[in-house]
LOKESE-741303 format. One record per residue: x, y, z of N, C-alpha, C in turn. Coordinates in steps of 0.001 Angstrom, whole numbers, plus 500000, padded with zeros to 6 digits. Example, Ala and Ser with C-alpha at 12.3 -4.5 7.8 and 13.67 -1.06 7.14 Angstrom:
! LOKESE-741303
{{513190; 494310; 507800}; {512300; 495500; 507800}; {513200; 496700; 507800}}
{{512850; 497750; 507080}; {513670; 498940; 507140}; {512900; 500030; 507870}}
This chain:
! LOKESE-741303
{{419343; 303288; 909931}; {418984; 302457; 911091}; {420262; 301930; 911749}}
{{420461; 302503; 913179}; {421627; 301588; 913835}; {421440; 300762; 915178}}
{{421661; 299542; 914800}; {421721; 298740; 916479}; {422823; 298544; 916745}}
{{422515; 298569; 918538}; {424022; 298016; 918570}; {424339; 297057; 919449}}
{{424562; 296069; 918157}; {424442; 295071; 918532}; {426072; 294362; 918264}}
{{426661; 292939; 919124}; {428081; 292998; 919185}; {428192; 292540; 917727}}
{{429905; 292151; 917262}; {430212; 291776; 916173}; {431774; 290965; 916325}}
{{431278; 289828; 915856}; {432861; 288565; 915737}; {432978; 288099; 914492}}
{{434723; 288255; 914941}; {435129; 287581; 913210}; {434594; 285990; 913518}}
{{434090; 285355; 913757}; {433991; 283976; 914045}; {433207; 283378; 914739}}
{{432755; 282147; 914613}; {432037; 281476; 915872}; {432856; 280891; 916673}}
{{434232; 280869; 916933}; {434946; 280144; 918363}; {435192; 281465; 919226}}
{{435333; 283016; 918465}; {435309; 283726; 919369}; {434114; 284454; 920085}}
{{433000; 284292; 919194}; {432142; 284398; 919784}; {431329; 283684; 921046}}
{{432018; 282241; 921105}; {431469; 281337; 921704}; {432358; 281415; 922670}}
{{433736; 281703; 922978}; {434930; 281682; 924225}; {434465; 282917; 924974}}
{{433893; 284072; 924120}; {433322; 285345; 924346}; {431861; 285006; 925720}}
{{431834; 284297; 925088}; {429906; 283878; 925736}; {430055; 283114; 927134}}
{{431272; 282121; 927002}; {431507; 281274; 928038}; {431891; 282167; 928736}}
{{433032; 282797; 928779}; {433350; 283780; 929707}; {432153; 284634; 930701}}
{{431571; 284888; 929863}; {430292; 286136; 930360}; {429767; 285393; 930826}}
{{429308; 284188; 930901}; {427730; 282978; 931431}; {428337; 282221; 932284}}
{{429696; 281923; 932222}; {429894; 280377; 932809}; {429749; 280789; 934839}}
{{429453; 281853; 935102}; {429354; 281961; 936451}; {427786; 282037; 936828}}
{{426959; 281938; 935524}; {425430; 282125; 935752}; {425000; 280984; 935606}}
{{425996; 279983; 935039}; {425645; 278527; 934987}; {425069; 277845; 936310}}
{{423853; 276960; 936345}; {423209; 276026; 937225}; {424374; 275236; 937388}}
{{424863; 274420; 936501}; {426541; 273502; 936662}; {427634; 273674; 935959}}
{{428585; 273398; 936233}; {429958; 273232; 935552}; {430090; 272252; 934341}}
{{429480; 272037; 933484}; {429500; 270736; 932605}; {428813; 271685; 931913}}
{{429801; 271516; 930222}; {429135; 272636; 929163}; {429297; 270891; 928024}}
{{428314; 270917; 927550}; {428057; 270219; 926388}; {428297; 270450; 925202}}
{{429523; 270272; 924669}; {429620; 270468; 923051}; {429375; 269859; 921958}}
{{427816; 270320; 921577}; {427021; 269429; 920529}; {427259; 269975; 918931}}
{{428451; 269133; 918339}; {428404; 269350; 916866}; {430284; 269444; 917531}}
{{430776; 268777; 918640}; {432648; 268750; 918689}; {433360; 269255; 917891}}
{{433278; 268366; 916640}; {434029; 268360; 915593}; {435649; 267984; 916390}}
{{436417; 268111; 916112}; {438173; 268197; 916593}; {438650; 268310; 918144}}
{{437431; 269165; 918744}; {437386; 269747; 919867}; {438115; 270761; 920169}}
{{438154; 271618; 919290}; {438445; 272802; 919533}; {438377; 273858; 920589}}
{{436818; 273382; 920827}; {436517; 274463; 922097}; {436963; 273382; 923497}}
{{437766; 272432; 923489}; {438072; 271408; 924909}; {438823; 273044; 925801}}
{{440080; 273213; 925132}; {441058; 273714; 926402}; {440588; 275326; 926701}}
{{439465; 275796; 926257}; {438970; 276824; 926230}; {437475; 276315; 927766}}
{{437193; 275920; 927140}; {436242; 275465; 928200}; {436883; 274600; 929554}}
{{437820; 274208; 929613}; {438426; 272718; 930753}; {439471; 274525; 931573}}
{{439902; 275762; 930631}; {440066; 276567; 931157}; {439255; 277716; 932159}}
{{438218; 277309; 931685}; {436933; 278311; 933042}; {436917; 277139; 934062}}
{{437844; 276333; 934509}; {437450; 274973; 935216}; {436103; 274092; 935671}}
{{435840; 273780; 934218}; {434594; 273487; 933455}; {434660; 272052; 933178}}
{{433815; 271186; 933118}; {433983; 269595; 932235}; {433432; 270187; 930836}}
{{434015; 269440; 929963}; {433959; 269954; 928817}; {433263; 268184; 928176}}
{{432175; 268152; 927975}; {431266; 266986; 927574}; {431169; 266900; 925956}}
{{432118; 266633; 924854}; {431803; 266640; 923511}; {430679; 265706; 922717}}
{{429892; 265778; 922272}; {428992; 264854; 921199}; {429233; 265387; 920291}}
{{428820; 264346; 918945}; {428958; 264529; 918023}; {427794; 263233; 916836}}
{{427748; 263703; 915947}; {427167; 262651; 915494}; {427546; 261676; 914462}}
{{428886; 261888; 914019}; {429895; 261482; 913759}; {431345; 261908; 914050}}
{{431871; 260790; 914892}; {432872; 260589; 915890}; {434241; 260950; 914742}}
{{434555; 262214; 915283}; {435852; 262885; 914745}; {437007; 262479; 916066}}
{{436707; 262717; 916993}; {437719; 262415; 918245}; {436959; 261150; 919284}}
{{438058; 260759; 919822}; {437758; 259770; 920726}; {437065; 259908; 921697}}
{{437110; 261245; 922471}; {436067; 261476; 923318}; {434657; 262046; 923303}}
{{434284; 262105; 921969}; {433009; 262506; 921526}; {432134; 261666; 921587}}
{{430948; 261670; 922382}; {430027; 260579; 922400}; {428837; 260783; 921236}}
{{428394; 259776; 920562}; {427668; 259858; 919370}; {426449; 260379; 919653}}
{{425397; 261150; 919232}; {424412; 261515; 919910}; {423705; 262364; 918664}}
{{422765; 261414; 917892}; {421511; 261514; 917079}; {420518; 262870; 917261}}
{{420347; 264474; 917177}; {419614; 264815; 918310}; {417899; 264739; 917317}}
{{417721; 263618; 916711}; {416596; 263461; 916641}; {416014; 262525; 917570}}
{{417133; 262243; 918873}; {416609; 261028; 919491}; {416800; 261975; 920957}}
{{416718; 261671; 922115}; {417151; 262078; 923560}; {418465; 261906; 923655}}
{{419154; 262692; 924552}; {420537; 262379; 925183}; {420949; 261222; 925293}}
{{422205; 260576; 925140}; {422187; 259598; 926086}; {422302; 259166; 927133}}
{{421591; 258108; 927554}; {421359; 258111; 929094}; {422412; 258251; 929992}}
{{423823; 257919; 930059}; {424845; 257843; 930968}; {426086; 259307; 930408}}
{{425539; 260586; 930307}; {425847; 261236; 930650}; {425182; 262594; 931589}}
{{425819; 263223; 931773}; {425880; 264627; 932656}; {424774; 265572; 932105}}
{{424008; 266057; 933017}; {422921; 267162; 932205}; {423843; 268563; 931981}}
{{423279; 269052; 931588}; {424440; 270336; 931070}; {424390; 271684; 932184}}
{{425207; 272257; 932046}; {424684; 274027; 932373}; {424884; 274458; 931376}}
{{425382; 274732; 930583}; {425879; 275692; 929517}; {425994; 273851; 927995}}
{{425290; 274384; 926961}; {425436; 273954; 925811}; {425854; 274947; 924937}}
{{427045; 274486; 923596}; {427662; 275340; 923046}; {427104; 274515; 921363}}
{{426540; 275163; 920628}; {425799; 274552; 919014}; {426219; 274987; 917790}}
{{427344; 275333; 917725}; {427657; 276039; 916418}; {428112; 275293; 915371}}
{{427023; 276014; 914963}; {426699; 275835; 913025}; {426749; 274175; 912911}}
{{425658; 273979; 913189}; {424994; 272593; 913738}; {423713; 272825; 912813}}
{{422793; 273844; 913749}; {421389; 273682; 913300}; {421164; 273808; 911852}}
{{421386; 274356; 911079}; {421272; 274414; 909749}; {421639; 272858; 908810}}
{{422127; 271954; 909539}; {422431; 270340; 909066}; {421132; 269403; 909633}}
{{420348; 269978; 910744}; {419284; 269070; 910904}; {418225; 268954; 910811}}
{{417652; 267855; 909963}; {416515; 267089; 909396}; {414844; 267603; 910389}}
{{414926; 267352; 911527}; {414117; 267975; 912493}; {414770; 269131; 913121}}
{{414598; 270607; 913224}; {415647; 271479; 914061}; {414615; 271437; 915088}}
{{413143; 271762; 915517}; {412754; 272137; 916519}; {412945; 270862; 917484}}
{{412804; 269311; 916908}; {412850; 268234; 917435}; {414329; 268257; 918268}}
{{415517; 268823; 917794}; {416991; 269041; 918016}; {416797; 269643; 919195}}
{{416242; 271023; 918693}; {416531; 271829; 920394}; {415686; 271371; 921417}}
{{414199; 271003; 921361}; {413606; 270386; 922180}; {414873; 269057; 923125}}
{{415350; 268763; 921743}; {416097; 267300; 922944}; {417601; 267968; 923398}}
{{418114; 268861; 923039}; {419282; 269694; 923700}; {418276; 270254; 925070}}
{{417267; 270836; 924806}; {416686; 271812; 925690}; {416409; 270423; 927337}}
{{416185; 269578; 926446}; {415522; 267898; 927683}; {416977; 267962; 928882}}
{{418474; 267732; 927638}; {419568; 267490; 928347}; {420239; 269009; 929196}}
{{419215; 269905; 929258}; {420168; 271022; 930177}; {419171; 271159; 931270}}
{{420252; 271848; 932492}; {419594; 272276; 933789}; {418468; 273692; 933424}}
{{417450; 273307; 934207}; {417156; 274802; 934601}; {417951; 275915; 934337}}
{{417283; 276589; 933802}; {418831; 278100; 933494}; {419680; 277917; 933283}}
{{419607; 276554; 932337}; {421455; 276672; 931723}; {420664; 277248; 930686}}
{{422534; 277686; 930096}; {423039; 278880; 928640}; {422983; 278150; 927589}}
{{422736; 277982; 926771}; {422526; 277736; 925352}; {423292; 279187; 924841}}
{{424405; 278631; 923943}; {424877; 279043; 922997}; {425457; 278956; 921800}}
{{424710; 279261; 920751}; {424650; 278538; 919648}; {425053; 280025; 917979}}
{{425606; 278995; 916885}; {425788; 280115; 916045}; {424882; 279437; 914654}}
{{424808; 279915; 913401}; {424360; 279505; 912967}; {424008; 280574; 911273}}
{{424106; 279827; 910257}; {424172; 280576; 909189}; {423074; 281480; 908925}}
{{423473; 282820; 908925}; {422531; 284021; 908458}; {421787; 284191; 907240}}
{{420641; 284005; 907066}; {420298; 283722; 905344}; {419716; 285274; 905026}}
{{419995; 286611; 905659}; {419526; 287769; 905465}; {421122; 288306; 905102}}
{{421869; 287360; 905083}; {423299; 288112; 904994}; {423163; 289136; 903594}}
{{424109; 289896; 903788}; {423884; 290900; 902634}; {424384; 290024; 900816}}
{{425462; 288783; 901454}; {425823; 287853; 900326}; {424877; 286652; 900066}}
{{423699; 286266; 901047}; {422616; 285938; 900679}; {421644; 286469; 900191}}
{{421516; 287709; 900053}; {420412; 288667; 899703}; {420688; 288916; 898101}}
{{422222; 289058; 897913}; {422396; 289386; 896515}; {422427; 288058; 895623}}
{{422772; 286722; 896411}; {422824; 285621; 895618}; {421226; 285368; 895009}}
{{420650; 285686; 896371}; {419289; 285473; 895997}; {418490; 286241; 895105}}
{{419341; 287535; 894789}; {418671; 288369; 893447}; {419011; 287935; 892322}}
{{420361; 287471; 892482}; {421273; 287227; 890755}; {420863; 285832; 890527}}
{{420690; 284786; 891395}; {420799; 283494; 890925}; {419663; 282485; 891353}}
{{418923; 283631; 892169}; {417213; 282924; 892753}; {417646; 281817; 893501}}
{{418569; 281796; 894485}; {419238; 281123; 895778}; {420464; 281683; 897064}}
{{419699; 281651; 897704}; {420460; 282024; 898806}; {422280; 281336; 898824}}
{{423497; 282089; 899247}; {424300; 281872; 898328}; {425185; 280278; 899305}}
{{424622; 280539; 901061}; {424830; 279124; 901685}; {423783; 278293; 901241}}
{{422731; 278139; 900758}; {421954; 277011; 900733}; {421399; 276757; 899265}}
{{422741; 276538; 897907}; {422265; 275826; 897483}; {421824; 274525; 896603}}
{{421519; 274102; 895884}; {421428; 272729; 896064}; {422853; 272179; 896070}}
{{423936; 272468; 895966}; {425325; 271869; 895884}; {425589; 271797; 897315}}
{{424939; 272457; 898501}; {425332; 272220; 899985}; {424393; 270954; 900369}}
{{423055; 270515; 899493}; {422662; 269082; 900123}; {424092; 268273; 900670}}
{{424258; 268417; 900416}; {425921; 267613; 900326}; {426207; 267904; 901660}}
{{426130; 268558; 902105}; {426560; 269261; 903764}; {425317; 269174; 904643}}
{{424651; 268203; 903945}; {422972; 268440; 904796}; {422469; 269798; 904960}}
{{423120; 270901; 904725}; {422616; 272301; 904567}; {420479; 271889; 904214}}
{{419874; 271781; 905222}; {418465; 271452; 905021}; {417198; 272201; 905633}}
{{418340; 272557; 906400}; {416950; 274017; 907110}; {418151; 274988; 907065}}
{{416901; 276404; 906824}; {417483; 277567; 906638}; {416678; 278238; 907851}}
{{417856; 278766; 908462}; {417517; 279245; 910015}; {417565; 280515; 909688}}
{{415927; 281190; 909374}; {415940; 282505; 909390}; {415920; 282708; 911199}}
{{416008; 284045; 911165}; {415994; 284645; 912626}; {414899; 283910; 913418}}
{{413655; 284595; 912901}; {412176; 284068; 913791}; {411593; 283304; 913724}}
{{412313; 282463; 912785}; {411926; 281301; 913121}; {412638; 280418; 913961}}
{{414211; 280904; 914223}; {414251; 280082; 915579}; {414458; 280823; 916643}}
{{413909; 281699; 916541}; {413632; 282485; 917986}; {412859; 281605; 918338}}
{{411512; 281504; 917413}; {410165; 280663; 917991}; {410687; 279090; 918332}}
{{411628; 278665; 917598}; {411691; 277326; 917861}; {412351; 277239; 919444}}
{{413244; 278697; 920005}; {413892; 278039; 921074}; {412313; 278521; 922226}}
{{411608; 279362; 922065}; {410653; 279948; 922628}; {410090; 279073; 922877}}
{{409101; 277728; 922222}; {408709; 276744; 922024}; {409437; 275306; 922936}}
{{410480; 275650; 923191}; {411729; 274666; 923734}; {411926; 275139; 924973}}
{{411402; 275769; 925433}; {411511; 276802; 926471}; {412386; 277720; 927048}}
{{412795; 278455; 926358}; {414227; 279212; 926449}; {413971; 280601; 926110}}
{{414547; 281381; 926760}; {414481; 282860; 926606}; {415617; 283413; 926132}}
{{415891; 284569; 924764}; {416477; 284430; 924402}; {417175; 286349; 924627}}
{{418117; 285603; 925382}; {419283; 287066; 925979}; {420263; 287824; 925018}}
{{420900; 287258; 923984}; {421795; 287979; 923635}; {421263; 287610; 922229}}
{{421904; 288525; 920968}; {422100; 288017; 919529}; {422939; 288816; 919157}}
{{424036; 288143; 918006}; {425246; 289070; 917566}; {424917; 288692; 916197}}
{{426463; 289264; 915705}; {426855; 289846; 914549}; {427885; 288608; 914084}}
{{427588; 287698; 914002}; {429191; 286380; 913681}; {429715; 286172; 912363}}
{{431047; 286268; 912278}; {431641; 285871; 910903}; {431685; 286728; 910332}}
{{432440; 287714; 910378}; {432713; 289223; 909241}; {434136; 288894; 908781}}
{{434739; 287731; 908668}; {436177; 287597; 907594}; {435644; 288063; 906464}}
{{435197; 287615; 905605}; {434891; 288611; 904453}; {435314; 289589; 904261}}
{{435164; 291061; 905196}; {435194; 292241; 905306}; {436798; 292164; 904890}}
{{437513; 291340; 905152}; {438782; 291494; 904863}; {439518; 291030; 903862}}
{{438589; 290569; 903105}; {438982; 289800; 901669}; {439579; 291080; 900628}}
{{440542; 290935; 899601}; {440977; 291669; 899106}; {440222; 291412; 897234}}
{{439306; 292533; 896752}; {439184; 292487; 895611}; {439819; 291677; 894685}}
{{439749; 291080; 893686}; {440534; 290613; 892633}; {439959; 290771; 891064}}
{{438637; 291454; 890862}; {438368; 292319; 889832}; {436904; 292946; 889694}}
{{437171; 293517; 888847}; {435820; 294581; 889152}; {434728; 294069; 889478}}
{{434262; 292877; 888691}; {433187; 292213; 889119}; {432865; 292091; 890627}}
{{433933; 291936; 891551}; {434162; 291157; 892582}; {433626; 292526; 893968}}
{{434788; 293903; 892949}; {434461; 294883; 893890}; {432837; 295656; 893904}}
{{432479; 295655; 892481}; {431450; 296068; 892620}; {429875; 295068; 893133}}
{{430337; 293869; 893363}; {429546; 293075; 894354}; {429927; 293807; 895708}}
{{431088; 293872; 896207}; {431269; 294272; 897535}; {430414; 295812; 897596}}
{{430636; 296329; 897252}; {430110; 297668; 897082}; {428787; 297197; 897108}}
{{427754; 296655; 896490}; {426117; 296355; 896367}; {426373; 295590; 898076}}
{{427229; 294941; 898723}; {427054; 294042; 899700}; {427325; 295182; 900881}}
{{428130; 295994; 900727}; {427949; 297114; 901651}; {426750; 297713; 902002}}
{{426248; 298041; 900905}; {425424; 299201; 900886}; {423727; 298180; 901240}}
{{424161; 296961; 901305}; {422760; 296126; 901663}; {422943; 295959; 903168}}
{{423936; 296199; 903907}; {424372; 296022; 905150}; {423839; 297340; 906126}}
{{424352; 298564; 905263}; {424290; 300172; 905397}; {422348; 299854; 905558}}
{{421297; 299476; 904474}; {420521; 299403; 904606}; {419996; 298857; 905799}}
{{420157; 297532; 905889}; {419714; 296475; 907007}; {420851; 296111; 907578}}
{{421225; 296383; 908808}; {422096; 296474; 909916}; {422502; 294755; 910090}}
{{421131; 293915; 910136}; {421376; 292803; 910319}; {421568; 291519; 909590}}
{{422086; 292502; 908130}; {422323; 291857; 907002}; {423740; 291558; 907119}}
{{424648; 291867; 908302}; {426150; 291837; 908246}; {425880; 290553; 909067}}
{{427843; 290180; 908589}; {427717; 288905; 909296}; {427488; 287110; 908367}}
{{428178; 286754; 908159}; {427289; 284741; 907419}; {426907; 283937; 908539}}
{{427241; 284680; 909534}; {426292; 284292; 910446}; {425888; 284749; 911529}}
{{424952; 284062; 912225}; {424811; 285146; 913815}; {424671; 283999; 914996}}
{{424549; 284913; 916304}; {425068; 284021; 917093}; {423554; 284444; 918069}}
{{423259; 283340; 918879}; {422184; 283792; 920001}; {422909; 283077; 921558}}
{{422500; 283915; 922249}; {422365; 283198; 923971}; {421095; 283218; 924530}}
{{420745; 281699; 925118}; {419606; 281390; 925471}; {419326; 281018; 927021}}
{{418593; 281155; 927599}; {418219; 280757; 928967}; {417487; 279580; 929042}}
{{417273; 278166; 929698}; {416383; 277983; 929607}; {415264; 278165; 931036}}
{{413761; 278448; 930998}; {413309; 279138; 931679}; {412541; 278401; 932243}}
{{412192; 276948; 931140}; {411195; 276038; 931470}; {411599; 274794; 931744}}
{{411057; 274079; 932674}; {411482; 272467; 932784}; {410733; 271793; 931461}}
């Protein structure tokens, strides 16, 4: 079975990747970065001559405004065109309640783009044979709020539900692929993790990435 579908070592290049391609299909110039962190993505985004709007829900930088998304936006900022979510959703307590209130704070046909941990990964598939847990979620990531496990269709449906149509899906996070053996044990996991990939195409990747429309007020 082959799709072909794209593939990034990462979620910042996947996401500089996305801005590029969308930011001219954007309703506005104001991209919302929900989950900041450092602000990494600022001079990447303030470079498509963009406002670059950070939240966060704990304030790593000074210009990150705090923002709960089990609650609404807050009131005294900018509605979005383009929202950027990576590796966010898998930390929250309500996820459909999340995108519903991301989905409240964007324009008409703004981009939603978001990444998010793959639990079909081929190193989740084998954790989940050898150790009866998926190998991101388990109980030692409570700790990381790791609390929903974002299979595919289920948040297809959740952004479907939120009203958003969903345009693109990739391949995110293949560093791995470049990790160097260090003993047999190690290679002959890689080898079972290949050949679960070779099987299911969309088993590559710790994570994947979607682009969303939204379609509905």
């Amino acid at each position: 079975m082959k799709l072909d579908i794209r593939t990034f070592n990462n979620r910042a290049e996947f996401a500089k990747a996305m801005l590029d391609k969308y930011i001219s299909h954007a309703p506005k110039k104001v991209v919302s970065d929900v989950g900041a962190g450092f602000g990494h993505m600022k001079s990447h985004i303030e470079g498509l001559k963009a406002k670059w709007q950070p939240f966060d829900y704990i304030r790593k930088i000074d210009e990150s405004v705090i923002w709960n998304l089990n609650d609404a936006a807050p009131e005294d900022v900018d509605k979005a065109g383009m929202v950027i979510f990576l590796e966010v959703l898998e930390h929250l307590d309500n996820p459909l309640l999340g995108i519903q209130n991301i989905s409240n704070h964007m324009e008409l046909n703004g981009i939603l783009i978001l990444t998010t941990p793959n639990p079909q990964s081929s190193k989740n598939t084998l954790s989940l044979f050898l150790r009866g847990s998926l190998y991101a979620f388990q109980e030692k990531h409570i700790k990381e709020n790791h609390v929903f496990t974002p299979w595919k269709h289920v948040v297809y449906e959740f952004l479907k539900r939120s009203g958003f149509e969903v345009l693109e899906y990739a391949i995110v996070d293949m560093q791995y692929k470049n990790n160097k053996t260090s003993s047999l044990k190690d290679w002959f996991k890689s080898k079972i993790e290949s050949y679960i990939e070779y099987k299911n195409p969309l088993a590559k990747g710790m994570s994947y990435g979607i682009v969303a429309r939204k379609t509905e007020q």
